[in-house]
Structures are given as C-alpha cells and as structure tokens.
N, C-alpha and C positions, 0 to 999 in steps of 0.2 A: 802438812805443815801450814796448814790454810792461816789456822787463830797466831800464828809465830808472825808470818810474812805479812798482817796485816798491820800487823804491831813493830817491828823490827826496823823500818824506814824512816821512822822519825829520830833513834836515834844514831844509826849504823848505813854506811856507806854496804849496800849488799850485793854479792853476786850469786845467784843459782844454778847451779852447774848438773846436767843429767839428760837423759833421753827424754826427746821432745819436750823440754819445757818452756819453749820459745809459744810456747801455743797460749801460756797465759802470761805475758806481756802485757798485754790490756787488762788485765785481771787486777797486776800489782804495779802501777805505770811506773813507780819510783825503784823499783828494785832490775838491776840487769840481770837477766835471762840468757844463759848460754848453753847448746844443743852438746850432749859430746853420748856418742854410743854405748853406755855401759848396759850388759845386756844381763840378766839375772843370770842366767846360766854360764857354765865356764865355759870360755871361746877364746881359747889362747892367742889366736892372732888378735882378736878382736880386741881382748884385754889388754893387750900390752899396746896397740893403738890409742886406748880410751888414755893410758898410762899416760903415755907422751902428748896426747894432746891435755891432759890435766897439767904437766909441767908447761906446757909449754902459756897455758892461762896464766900459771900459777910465775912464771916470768915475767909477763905484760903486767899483770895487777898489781902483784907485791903484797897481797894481804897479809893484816897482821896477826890473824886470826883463820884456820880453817875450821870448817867444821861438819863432819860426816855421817850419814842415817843410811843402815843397815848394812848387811853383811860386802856386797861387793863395791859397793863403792865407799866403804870406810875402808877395808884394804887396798883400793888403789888410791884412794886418797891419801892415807897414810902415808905411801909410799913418797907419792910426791911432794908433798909436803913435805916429809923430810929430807927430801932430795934437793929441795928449794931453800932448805931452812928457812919454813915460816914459823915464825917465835912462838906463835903460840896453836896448839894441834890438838883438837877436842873430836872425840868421836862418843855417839852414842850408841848400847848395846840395845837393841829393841826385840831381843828373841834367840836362840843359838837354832841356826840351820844343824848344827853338829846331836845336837839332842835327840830327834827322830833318826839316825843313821846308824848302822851297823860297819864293823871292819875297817878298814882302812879309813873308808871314809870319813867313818866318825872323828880320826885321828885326824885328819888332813883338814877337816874343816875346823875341829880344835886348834889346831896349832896355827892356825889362819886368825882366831880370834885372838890367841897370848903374841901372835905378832901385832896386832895391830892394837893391842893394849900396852904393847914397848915401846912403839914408835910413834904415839900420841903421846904429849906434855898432860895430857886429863884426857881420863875415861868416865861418862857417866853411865846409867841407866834408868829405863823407866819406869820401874819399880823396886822396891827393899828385898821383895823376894829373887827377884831375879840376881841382885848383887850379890848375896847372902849365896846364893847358889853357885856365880861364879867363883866368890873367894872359897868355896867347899871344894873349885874345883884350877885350883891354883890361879886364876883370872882375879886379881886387886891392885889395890893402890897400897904398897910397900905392906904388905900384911893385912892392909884394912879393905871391910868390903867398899868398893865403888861408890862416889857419891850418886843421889836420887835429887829430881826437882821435886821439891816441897812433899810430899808422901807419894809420888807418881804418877806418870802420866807423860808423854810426848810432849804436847802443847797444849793440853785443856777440852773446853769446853768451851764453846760459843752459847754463853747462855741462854743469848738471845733469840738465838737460829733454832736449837732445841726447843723449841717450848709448844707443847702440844697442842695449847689453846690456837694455834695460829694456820693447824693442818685439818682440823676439819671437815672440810667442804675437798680437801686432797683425798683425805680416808676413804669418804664415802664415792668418790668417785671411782677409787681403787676396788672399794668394794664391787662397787655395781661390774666394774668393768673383768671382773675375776668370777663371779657368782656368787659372793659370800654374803652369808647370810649374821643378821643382827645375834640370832641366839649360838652364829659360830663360836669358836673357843678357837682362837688365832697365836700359836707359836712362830718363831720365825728365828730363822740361820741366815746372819748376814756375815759372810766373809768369803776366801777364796775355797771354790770346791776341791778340795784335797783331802788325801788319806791325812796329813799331819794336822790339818785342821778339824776334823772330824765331819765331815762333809759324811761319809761314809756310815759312821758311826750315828750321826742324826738319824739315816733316813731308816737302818735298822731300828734304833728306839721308836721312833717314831711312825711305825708299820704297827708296833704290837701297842700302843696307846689308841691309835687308829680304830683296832680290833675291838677294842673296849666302850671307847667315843667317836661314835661316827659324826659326832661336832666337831672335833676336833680338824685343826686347819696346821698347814707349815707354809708359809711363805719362806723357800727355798731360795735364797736371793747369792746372785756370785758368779764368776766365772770359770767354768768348767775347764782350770788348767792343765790338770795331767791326762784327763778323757777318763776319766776312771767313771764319772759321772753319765754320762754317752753309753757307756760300756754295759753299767749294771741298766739304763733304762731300754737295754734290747735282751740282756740275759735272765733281768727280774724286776719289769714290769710293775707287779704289782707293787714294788718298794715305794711306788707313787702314785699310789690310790689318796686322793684327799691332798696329793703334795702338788703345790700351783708352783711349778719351776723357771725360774726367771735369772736372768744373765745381770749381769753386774750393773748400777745402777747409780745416777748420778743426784739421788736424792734422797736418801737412806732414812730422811726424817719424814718421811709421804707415808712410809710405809711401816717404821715404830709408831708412829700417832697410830693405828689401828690391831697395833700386835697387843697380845696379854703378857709374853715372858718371850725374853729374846733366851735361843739357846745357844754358847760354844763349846763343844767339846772336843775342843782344843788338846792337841799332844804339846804343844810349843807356843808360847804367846810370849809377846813383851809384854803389856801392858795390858790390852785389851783397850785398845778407843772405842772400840762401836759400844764395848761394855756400859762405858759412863757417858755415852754420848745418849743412851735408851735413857741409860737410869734419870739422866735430868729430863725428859719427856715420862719419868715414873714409869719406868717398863725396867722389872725384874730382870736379872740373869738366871740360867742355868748353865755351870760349867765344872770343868774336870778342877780336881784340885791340884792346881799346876804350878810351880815361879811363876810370878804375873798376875794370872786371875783372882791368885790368894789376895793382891792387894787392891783390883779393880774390884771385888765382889766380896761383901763383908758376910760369909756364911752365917744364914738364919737371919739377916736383918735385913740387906738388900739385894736377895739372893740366895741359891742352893749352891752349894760347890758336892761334887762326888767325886770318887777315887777316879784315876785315869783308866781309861778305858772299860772301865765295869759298866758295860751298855746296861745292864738291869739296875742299875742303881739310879740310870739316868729317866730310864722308864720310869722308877717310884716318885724322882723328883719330880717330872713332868706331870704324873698321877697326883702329885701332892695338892700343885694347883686347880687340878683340874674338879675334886671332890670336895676344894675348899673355896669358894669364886670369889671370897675374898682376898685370899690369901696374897694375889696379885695387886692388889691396891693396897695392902698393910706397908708389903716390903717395898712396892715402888715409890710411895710415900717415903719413906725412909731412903731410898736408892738417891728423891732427886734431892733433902734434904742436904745430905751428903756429900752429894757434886757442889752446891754450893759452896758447900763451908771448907771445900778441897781442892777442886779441881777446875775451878775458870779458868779460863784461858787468859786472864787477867792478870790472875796468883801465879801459873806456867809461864807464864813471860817476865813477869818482875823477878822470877829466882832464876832463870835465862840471864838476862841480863846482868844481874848479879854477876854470874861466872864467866860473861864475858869482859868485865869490868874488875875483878881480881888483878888482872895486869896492866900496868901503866902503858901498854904496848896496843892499846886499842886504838880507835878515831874515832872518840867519842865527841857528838857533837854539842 
C-alpha cells in the first residue's frame, strides 16, 4: 500500500491498523500507525483478541470510513466494524485463499468471503477477472459483479521508482556479486515460495529449459513459507542447478533492472503487482492463466499467459524467449507502455479516492 499511503494524507485523516506496522512511522509521518496481532494463520484465541482490540480502536477513533486488505483481517475487520457501526465498510478482494483448497476447507474459507461481502457497505476487487469469477461464484454486489479501480490493480505503480534507467550500476553489481554472466539469459520468480504460488512448479520448468540452455539463469527471489522449498533442495538438489536462490527482498527493482522475463505461475493471484511493477521497468510476464494475471498480463502482447498448471506449456513459453532474444524487448516495450496508460499509482489513487468520497460521511479535507 506503499503509492496509496503516500498519497492518502493530504486528503484523509488516516489510521493503519496490523502487525508490526508501527515500524514505518517515519516512513509516512502524517499518517497514525497502530500494532494490533492479526496473524495469517487461524489462531482462535489470537483472533478473537485481534477482534476486540479492532473494536476497541474502532471506539476511540469513530472513523467514518474503514477499510480492509486481504483475507484475515477484512474478516475481523468486517466484523467490527459492524459491530461499531461504522457508516461506511469497504473491503478489498485481493485473491481467494479458498481456490487452492480441497473439502471442507475450501467451503469454510468460502463462506468466510460471502461473510465478509455482507457485512461490508462496498466490496471491491483488484481485477475484472477476479470479480467476474466471484459473481460465477455467488460473491457480488446485488447480482452484479464487484466494482474494480480503473481496469486493476491494488494501488498502482510508482512510476517513478520502476524505471530501469536509474538501476544500472544496482544490476551490475548484482551481477558480479551472483556470477552472472553478460551473454546469461536471466528469468526470475518474485513472490512467496509456495505450492499455491508456483514456487514448485518454476523450479520443475525451469530444470528442463536449464537442460537445453545452460545460459539460462532464475533468480529464485521469496521467502521459503511452508518449507516445501528447504525440503525439495535436500531431496532434489539438482532442481537448482543454475537457480541463484534468495530470501525475500526489500528491493525488488535491483533485480528486474537485470531480469529478461519475470515468471508467476501462480494457482491464485489478485492482481499480480510485481506483474506490472516489471512490466514498467519492460520486463515481460510469464504466467498461468488465472482471475487476476488474465488482466495484469495482456496475452501475446505483454506477456505469455499458459493453462494452470501445464508445467510443459510453461517450458514452451520460457523456450519461446529464449530462441527469439527479441522477443523480450517487443512485449516488454509494450508491458511498460501499458503501465502508463493504466496503472500509475496516480490513476489508482484518484479512483480510491473517488470511492471513498461517494458518501457525504467522509472528513474530507
């Protein structure tokens, strides 16, 4: 919410509520900061502590406006916010945990989202696809699918921050400090290393393209949540021949400035931000064809999209660039065109704003 909170204080009284967020204080000086435990995982005592301490914020402040990102704290938000009756209660869908699950679960995480789209006054989402997908799947606004900001996207694009001409002298130093070589061919997986994310599924593809081009490079970037990643580099090794594996990172444009095609093949995504955060530094996608990346990656123009989980199709797409060495400056050309004319963080915040501004019941200043 970096391009939101930078923007957001000039016109809105704001409070940020969540685990350890007191730590960037200094970051956004105008905006209050406040710590409360909500922990991704379900932790019933835990939960319903985060619960009451959200009411009990949600007492002192009186906002007139809340407003919730991702799946556990837009349910206990929900809750207390309408436990508080605050007038107006916006939550955004950025992805369904419920998609990747089987049995009960799938059901229990379900019906966790159709609560928390009743007990919000507005639900949006980060993409067309993705709405389209919940109203397929009873999740909408009176029959219609969910409203989107401006064709998608969380909060944009820092256009300024992306811009490749400015990493340089970062590239190369990353180079050098990795062993990478000028005539490599550099792919690159930035997100959480999970089975839902394809973390798994990269490093399969990405073994048998190896086999073919031993130029070929993966900066493997994330952090190793469920161990599954720990797990295969003691039982199959070679799955990281050529793959430079690296823990979650707090500069994510050091290392697109130097990538040819970023890859996610992604089971569940919202939006896909790191998608159009490359594309405006002109660095292609490759991705599943999912809700979400269908509207972050315009198949054939700034980017490959392949069926889900057809690991060989994702091998062809990665092969595509790899025997054409244009092919990656055509679409990334087109990728950052694109972010322009769509996704600043500029355009994400004036249509934000918009919808918090729909009710006379704001503080606007």
């Amino acid at each position: 919410m970096h391009n939101t909170l930078k923007r957001i204080s000039k016109d809105f009284d704001v409070y940020v509520v969540g685990q350890g967020v007191t730590a960037y204080r200094s970051v956004y000086p105008n905006i209050t900061f406040v710590d409360v435990n909500i922990d991704r995982k379900t932790r019933v005592f835990k939960d319903f502590s985060a619960l009451v301490a959200l009411v009990r914020i949600f007492i002192a402040v009186q906002p007139d406006i809340t407003h919730s990102i991702m799946p556990k704290a837009g349910l206990l938000t929900s809750i207390a916010a309408f436990l508080c009756r605050v007038p107006v209660r916006i939550h955004t869908f950025t992805g369904q945990t419920w998609v990747a699950k089987q049995g009960g679960a799938k059901y229990f995480y379900y019906y966790i989202d159709k609560l928390i789209n009743r007990l919000n006054t507005k639900c949006i989402t980060d993409s067309p696809s993705q709405s389209e997908f919940l109203l397929s799947n009873g999740i909408s606004k009176q029959g219609c699918a969910l409203d989107v900001l401006s064709i998608g996207s969380l909060s944009g694009v820092d256009i300024d921050k992306f811009d490749v001409s400015k990493y340089m002298i970062e590239a190369e130093l990353l180079k050098k400090k990795y062993g990478l070589l000028d005539a490599d061919y550099i792919f690159a997986f930035i997100a959480r290393k999970t089975v839902a994310k394809g973390a798994v599924d990269m490093l399969l593809a990405f073994s048998l393209i190896r086999e073919k081009f031993n130029a070929a490079k993966l900066l493997f970037i994330g952090p190793d949540e469920d161990g599954e990643i720990s797990r295969l580099k003691e039982t199959q090794p070679e799955l990281f021949e050529n793959v430079i594996d690296i823990g979650e990172v707090e500069s994510p444009e050091h290392y697109l400035a130097l990538t040819k095609v970023l890859c996610l093949p992604s089971y569940r995504e919202g939006f896909g931000s790191i998608v159009i955060d490359a594309a405006a530094m002109g660095v292609p996608t490759i991705g599943y064809r999912i809700p979400g990346l269908v509207d972050s990656v315009e198949d054939k123009e700034t980017g490959l999209l392949v069926n889900m989980g057809e690991k060989l199709e994702l091998v062809n797409a990665m092969n595509e660039f790899l025997v054409n060495p244009k092919l990656h400056l055509e679409l990334g050309d087109k990728a950052r065109l694109r972010v322009h004319k769509y996704f600043s963080a500029d355009i994400l915040y004036a249509c934000l704003k918009d919808v918090y501004l729909e009710t006379d019941n704001t503080r606007y200043l």
